[in-house]
RONU-716170 format. One line per 3 residues: their letters; for each residue z, y, x of N, C-alpha, C. Coordinates in Angstrom, 2 decimals. Example, Ala and Ser with C-alpha at 12.3 -4.5 7.8 and 13.67 -1.06 7.14 Angstrom:
BEGIN
as	7.80 -5.69 13.19 7.80 -4.50 12.30 7.80 -3.30 13.20 ~ 7.08 -2.25 12.85 7.14 -1.06 13.67 7.87 0.03 12.90
//
This chain:
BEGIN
xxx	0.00 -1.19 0.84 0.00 0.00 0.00 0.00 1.24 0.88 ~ -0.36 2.30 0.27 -0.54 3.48 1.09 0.68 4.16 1.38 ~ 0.73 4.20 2.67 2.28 5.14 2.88 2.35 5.82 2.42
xxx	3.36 6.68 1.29 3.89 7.74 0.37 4.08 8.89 1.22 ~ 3.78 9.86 1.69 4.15 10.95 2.35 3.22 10.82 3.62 ~ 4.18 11.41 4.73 3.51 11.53 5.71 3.29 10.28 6.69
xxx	1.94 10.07 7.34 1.98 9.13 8.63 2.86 9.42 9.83 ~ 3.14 8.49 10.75 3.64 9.22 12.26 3.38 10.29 13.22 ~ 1.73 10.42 12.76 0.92 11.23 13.60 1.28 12.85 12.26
xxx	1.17 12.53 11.52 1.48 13.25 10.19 2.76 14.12 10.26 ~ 4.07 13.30 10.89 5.16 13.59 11.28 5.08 14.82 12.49 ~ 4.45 14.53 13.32 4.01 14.67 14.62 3.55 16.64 14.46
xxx	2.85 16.48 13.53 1.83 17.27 13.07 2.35 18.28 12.82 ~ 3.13 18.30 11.64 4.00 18.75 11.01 5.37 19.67 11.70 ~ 5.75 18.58 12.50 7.04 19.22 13.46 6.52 20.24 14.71
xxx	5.67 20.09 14.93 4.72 20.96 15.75 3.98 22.13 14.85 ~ 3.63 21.70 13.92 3.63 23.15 12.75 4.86 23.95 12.90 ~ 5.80 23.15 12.48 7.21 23.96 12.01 7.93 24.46 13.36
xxx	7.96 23.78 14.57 8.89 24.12 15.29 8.69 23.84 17.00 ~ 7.10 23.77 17.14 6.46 23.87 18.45 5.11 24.58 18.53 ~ 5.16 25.61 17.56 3.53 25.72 17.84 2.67 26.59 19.04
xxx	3.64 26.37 20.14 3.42 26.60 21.38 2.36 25.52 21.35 ~ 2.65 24.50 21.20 1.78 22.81 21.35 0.81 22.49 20.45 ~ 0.62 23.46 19.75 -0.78 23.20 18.56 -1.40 24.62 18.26
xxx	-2.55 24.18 18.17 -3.39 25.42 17.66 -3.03 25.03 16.19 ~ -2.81 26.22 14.97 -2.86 26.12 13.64 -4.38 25.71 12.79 ~ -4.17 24.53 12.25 -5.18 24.18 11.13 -5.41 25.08 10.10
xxx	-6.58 25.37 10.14 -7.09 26.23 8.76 -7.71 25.20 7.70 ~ -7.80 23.93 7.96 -8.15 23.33 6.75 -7.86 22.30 6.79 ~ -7.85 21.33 5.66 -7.40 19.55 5.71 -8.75 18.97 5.15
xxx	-9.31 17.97 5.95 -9.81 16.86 5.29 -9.39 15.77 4.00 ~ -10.40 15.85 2.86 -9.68 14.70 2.05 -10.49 13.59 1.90 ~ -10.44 12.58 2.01 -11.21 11.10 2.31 -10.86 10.56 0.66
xxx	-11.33 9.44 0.62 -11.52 8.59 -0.16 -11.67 7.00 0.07 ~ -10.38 5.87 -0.44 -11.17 4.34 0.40 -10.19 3.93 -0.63 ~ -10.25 2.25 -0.31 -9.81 1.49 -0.92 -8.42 0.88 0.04
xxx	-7.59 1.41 -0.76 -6.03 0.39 0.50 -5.91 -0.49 -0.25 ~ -6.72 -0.86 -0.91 -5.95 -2.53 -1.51 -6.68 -3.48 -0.37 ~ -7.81 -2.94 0.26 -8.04 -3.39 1.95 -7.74 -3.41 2.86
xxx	-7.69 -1.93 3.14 -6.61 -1.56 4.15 -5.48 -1.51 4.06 ~ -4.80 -1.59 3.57 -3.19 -1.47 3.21 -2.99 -0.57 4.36 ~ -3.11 0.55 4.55 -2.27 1.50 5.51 -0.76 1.53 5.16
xxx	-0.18 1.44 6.70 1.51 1.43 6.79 1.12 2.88 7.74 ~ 2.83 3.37 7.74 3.02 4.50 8.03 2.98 4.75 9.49 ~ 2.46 3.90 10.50 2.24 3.74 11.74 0.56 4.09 11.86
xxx	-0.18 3.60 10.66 -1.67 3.58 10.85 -2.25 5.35 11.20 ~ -3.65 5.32 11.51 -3.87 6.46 11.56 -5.75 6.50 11.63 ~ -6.08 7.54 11.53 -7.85 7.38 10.58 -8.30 6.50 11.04
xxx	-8.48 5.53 12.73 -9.51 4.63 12.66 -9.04 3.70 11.53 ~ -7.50 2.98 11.05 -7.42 2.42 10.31 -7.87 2.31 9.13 ~ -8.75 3.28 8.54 -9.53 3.47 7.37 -11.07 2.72 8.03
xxx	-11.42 1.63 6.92 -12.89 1.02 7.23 -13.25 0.75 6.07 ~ -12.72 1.45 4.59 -13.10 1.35 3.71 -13.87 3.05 2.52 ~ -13.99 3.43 3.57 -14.82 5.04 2.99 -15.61 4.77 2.54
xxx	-16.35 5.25 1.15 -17.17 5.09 1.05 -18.43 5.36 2.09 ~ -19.82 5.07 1.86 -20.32 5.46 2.49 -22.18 5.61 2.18 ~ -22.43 5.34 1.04 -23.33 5.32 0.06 -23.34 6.89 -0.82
xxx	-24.09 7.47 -1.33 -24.47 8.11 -2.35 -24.37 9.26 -1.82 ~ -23.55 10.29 -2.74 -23.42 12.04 -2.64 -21.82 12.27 -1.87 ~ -21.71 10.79 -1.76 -19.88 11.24 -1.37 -19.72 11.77 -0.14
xxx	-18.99 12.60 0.22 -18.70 12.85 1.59 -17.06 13.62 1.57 ~ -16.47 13.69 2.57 -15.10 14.15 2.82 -15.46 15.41 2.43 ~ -14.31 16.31 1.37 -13.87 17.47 0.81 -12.95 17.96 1.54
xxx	-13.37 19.92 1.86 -12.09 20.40 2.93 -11.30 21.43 2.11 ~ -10.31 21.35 2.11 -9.66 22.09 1.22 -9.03 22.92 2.58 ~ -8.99 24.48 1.95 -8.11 25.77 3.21 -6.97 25.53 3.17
xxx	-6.26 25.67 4.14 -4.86 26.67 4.20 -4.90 27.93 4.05 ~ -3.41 28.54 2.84 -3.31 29.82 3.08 -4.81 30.11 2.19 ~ -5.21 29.69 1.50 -5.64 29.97 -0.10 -5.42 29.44 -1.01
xxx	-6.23 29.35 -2.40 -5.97 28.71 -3.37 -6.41 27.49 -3.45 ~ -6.63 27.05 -2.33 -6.96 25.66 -2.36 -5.62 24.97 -2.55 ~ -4.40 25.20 -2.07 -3.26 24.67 -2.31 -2.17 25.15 -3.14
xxx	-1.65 25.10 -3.51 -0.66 25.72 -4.43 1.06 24.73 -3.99 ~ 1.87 25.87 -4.42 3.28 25.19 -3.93 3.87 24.36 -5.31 ~ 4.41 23.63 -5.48 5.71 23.45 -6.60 6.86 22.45 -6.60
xxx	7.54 22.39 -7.35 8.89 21.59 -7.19 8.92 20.52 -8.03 ~ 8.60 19.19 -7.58 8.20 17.97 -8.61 9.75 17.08 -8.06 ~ 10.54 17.11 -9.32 11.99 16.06 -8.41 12.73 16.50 -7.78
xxx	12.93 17.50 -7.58 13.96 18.06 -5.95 13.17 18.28 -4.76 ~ 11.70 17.75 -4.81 11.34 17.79 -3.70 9.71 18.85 -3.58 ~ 9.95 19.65 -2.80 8.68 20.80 -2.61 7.44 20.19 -2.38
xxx	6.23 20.06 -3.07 4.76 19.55 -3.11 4.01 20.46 -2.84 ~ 3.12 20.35 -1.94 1.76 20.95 -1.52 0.46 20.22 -2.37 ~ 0.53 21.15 -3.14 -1.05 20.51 -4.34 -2.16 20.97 -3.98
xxx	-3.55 20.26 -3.91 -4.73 20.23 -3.72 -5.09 19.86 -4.81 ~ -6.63 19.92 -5.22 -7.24 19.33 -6.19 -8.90 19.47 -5.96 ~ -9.56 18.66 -4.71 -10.49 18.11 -4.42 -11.18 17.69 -5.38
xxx	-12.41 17.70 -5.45 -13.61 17.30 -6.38 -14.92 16.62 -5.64 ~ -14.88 15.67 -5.80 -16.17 14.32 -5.18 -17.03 14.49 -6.09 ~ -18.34 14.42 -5.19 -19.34 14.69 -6.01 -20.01 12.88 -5.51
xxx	-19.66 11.92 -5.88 -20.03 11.08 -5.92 -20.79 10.27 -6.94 ~ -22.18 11.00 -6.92 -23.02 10.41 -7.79 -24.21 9.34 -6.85 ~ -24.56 8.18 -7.02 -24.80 7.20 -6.87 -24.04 6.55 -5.32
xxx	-22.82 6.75 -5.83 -22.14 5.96 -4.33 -21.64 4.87 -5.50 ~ -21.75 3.80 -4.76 -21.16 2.34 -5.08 -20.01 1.69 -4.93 ~ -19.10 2.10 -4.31 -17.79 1.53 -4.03 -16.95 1.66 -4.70
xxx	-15.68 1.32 -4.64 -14.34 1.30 -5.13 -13.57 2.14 -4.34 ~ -12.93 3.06 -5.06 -11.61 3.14 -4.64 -10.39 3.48 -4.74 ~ -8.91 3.08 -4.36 -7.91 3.43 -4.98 -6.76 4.53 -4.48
xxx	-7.37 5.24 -3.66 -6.60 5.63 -2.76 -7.40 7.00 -1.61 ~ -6.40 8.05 -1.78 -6.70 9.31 -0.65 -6.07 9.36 0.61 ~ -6.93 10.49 1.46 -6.27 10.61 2.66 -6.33 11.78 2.78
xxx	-5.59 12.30 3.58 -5.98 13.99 4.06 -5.51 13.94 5.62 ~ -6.81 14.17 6.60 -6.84 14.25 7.70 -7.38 15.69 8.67 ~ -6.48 15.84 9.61 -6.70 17.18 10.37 -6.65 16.96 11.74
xxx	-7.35 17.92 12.54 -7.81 17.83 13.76 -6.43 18.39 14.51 ~ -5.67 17.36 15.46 -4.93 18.16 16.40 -4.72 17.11 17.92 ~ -4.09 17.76 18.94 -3.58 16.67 20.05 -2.13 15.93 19.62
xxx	-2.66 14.77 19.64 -1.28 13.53 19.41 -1.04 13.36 20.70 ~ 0.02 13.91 21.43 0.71 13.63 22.73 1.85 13.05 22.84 ~ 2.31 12.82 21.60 3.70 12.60 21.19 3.39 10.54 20.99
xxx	2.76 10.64 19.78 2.44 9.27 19.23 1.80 8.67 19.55 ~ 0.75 9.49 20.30 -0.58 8.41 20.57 -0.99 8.82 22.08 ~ -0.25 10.19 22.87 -0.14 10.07 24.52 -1.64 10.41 24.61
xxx	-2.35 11.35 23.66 -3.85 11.74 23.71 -3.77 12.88 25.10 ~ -5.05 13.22 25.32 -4.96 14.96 26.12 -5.95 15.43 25.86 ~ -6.64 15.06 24.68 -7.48 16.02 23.65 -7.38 15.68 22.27
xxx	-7.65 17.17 22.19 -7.67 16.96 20.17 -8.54 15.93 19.38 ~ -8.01 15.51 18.40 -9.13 14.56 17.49 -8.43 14.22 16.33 ~ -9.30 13.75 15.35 -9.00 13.65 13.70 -7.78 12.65 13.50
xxx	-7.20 13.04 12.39 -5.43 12.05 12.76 -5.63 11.98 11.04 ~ -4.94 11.29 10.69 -4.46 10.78 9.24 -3.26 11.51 9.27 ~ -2.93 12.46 8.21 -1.27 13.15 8.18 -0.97 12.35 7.14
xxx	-1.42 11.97 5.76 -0.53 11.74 4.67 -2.18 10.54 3.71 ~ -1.65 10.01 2.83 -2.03 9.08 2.21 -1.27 8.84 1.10 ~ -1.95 8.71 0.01 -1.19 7.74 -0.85 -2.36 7.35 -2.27
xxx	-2.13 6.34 -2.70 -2.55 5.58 -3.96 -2.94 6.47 -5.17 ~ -3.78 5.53 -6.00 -3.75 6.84 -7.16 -3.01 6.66 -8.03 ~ -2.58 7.09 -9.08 -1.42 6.68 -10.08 -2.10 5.74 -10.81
xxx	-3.27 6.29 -11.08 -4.32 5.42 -11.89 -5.12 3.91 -11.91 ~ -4.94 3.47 -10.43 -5.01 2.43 -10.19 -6.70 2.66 -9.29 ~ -7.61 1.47 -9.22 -8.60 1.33 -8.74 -9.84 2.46 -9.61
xxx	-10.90 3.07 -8.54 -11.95 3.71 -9.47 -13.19 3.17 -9.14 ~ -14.00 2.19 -9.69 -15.60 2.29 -9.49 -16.15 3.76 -9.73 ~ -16.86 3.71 -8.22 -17.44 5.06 -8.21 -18.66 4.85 -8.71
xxx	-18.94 3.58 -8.60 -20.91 3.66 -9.54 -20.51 4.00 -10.94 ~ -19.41 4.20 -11.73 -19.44 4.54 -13.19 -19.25 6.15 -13.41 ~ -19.41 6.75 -12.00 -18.78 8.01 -12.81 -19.74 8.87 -11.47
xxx	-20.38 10.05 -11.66 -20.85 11.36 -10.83 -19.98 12.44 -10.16 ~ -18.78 12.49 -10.70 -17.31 13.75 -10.34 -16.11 12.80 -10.35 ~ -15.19 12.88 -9.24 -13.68 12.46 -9.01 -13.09 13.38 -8.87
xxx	-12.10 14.12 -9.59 -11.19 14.73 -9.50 -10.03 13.87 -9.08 ~ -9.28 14.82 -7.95 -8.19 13.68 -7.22 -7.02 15.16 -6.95 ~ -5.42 14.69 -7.13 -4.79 16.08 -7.09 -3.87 14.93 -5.83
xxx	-4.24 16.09 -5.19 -3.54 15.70 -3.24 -2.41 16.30 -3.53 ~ -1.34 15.55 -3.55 -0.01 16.02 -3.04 0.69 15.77 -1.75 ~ 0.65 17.42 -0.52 1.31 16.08 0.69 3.01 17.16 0.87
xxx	3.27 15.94 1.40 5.16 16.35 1.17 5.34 16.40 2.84 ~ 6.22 17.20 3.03 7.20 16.41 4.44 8.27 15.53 4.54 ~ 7.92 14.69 3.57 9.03 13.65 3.78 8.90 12.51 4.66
//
């Protein structure tokens, strides 16, 4: 199942947002993917090569949502503060399945992964509430990205 919150590298990411950003250049945008984890089952150690289930057929392609516009919005779901997205796939004649998002951003993993250049990392993942989607039945996916720091 898809790790609920953030990955390691995600962790990584994040704490270097908040409280090193001597050590990161700031992201102006997030990648949002699309696959199936009832394949991959990503655990909270995995990170983007672990995705081999993207689509990769039709109109689909990764959606970038900004930082620091209205691409995100803040709110309080539970006690706990959510970062909302709401990505739109234009996946008209792609063929696959899938049950599950990602949102991935470009930084140096020196911490987790001992990199010494930047490259695409998996921060957060999770399932849809909804269960599995055939994408050959439908032209538009609306998907609402929630990523937490938990």
């Amino acid at each position: 199942m898809a790790a609920d919150g953030l990955h390691d590298v995600g962790e990584e990411w994040a704490q270097k947002n908040t409280f090193r950003q001597d050590q990161i250049t700031r992201d102006t945008t997030v990648e949002v993917l699309l696959y199936d984890d009832t394949a991959d089952a990503l655990a909270d150690s995995d990170d983007i090569g672990d995705i081999t289930t993207e689509p990769t057929t039709g109109n689909y392609s990764r959606q970038t949502l900004t930082l620091d516009s209205s691409d995100f919005s803040l709110t309080v779901q539970g006690g706990d503060l959510r970062v909302q997205g709401t990505p739109s796939f234009d996946v008209t004649g792609t063929t696959e399945s899938v049950d599950a998002w990602a949102a991935v951003v470009d930084f140096l993993s020196d911490v987790v992964n001992a990199e010494r250049s930047q490259n695409p990392h998996l921060i957060s993942s999770a399932a849809f509430a909804t269960g599995s989607r055939d994408l050959g039945e439908i032209d538009t996916l609306n998907i609402n990205v929630n990523l937490t720091l938990d």
